[in-house]
N, C-alpha and C positions, 0 to 999 in steps of 0.2 A: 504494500500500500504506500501511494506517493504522500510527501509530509510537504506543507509552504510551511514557510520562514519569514518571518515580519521582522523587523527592529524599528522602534521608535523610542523618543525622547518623551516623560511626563514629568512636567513639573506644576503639580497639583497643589494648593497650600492645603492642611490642617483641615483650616476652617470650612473651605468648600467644599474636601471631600465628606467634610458631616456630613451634609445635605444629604451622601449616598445611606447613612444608616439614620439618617431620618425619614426614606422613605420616601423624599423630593427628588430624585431623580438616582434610576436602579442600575443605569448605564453610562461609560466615560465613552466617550468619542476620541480617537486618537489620530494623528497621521502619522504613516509612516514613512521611511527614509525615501520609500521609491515613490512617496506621493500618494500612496491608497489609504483612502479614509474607510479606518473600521469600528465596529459598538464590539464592546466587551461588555459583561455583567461587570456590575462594579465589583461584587464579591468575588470575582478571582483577581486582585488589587489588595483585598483588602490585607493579606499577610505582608506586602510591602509598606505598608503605612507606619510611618514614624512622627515623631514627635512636630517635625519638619514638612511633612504630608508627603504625599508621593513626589521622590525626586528619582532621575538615575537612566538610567538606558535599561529596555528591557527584550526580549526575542520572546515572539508566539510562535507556538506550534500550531499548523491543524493540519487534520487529513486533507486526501484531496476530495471532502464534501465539505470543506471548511469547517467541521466538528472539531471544537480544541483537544488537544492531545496535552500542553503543556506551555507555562507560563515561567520565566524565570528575570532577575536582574543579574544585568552584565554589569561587566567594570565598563 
């Protein structure tokens, strides 16, 4: 089974990613390096959130039906 490869940049503050566990909005919109705008549920984010909010470079995994397979932060 074929895997896409995403990388992009977020730099989220604290304060706005509440909103996502308050329930005001369940998805981040991101762009990525080659220009494709894609929605993530916010809850596969939520393990990077620091004090700081979402900062960092990260790579998505999906199959080729775009189903995530995996989320991680790079250096």
């Amino acid at each position: 089974m074929k895997s896409n490869v995403y990388l992009f940049t977020l730099n989220i503050s604290y304060h706005i990613f509440q909103q996502h566990y308050a329930g005001v909005a369940s998805t981040v919109v991101v762009k990525t390096d080659n220009g494709l705008t894609l929605q993530l549920p916010a809850s596969r984010l939520r393990p990077y959130l620091s004090q700081l909010g979402l900062k960092g470079r990260f790579r998505l995994t999906v199959d080729d039906a775009n189903r995530f397979k995996s989320l991680e932060q790079i250096v």
